[in-house]
N, C-alpha and C positions, 0 to 999 in steps of 0.2 A: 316407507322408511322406518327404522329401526330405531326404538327411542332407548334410552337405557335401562327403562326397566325388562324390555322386551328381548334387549340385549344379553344382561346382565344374570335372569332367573336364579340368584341365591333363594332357597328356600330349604325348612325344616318339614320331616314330615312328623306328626305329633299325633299319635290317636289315630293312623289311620288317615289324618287330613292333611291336604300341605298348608303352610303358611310360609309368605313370604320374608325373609328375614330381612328389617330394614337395616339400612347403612348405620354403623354406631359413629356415635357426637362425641369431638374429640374427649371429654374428660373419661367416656368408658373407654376409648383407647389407649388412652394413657395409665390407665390404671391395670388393663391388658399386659402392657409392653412392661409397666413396672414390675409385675408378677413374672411375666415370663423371664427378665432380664437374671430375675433371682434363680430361676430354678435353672436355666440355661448355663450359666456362669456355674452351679453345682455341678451340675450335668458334664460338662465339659472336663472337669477336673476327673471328676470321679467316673463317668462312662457308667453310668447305671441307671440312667434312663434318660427321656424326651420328653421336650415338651411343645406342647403345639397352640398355635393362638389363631383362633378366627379362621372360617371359614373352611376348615378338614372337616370333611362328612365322617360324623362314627354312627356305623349299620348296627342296629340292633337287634337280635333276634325275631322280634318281635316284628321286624320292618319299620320301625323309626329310625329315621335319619336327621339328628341332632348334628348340632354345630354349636357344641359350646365353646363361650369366648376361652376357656383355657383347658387344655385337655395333658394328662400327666402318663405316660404309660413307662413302667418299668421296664428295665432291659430283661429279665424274665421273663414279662409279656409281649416282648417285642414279636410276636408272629402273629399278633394281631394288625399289625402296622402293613399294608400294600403302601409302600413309599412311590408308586406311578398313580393311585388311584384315591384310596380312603383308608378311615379305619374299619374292620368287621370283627368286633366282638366288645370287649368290655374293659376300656379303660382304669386304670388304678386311680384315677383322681381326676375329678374335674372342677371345675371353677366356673360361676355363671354373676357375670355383673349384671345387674338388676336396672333394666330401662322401665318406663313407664309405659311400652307399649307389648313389652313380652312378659314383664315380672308374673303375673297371672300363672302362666307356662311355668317358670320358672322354680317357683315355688310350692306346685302342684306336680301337675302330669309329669313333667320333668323329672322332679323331684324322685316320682313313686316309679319311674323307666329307671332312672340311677340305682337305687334300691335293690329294684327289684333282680337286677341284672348283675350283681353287686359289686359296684362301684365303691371303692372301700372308704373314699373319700369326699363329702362333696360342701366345697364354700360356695357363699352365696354371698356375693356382695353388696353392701348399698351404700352408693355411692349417696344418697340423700340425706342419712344420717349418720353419713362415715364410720360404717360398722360390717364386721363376719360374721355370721351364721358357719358353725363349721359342724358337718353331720358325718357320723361314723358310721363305718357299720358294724354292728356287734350281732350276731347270731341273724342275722340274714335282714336284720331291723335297722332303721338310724335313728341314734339316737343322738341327740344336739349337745357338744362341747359346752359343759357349766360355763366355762370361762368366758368372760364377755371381750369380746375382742373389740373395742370401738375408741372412737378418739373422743374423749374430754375436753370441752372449754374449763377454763381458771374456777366460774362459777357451779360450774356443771359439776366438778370435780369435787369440792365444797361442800355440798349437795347431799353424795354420796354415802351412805353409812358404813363404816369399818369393814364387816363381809363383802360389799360390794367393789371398794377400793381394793382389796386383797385379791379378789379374784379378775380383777380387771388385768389387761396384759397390755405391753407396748408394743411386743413383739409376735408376730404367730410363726409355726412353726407345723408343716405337716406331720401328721402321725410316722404316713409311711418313708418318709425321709426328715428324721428330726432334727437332722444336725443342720438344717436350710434354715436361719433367723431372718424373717423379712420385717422391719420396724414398720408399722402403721405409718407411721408420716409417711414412710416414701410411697407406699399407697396410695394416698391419698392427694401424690406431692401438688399437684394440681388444684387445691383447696388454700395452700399456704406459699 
């Protein structure tokens, strides 16, 4: 008899290896569906690109088969998109919530397959300490957005010295679609 992991085979292949990709706990889902819901609702209006959440295989050159929780591709790139099977080539943005069982990946190997393949976009979220990592790519390199994208407590805020208040944001905004304002709280909205 067939149990459902046996059933079921979600996995990444990383490096060469596969790894099993476990089921996400509702608050990374939530925070999934809130990002998509922003870029989708753009999307829709203006027809200039897709966005995909959870479980689309994007093939990599390389032969990695990533499944990041949010995948962005412009309508430019759309002929990377097999809409009956996967993605094959190189997304314009991706988005990777941070669990405690893949962050490792996430923030590494991941990280230098986006890069490398170049991914022009790529957030990192943590849902632990309610904050974005947002990494560009500039001349074939990422380099990480000064801007500190995370949510403040009253005291935390306080805290903070003049420069770092100034550069903190409420709102994030992709490079490659800037006119999309998504508020952190709703992010987050799962915490409050």
């Amino acid at each position: 008899m067939l149990n459902d992991a046996d059933f079921y085979q979600i996995h990444e292949i990383i490096g060469g290896e596969k790894f099993m990709a476990p089921a996400a706990v509702p608050y990374h889902g939530n925070i999934i569906v809130e990002l998509a819901f922003e870029f989708k609702n753009y999307f829709r209006q203006h027809k200039n690109g897709y966005v995909f959440a959870d479980d689309v295989d994007v093939h990599f050159p390389d032969g990695s088969i990533y499944k990041p929780d949010l995948i962005i591709v412009s309508k430019e790139n759309e002929n990377i998109i097999n809409w009956n099977k996967a993605i094959y080539g190189t997304p314009d943005m991706v988005v990777e919530v941070l669990s405690r069982s893949t962050m490792q990946n996430d923030v590494t190997i991941k990280k230098d397959t986006y890069e490398k393949f170049g991914v022009k976009e790529y957030w990192i979220v943590n849902p632990f300490v309610q904050s974005i990592e947002v990494y560009l790519l500039r001349d074939g390199k990422y380099e990480l957005d000064p801007a500190y994208y995370i949510i403040y407590n009253d005291e935390e805020w306080r805290q903070l010295n003049e420069e770092k208040k100034a550069a903190s944001k409420t709102t994030i905004s992709p490079t490659i679609f800037p006119e999309i304002k998504i508020r952190l709280l709703d992010i987050f909205s799962w915490r409050y």
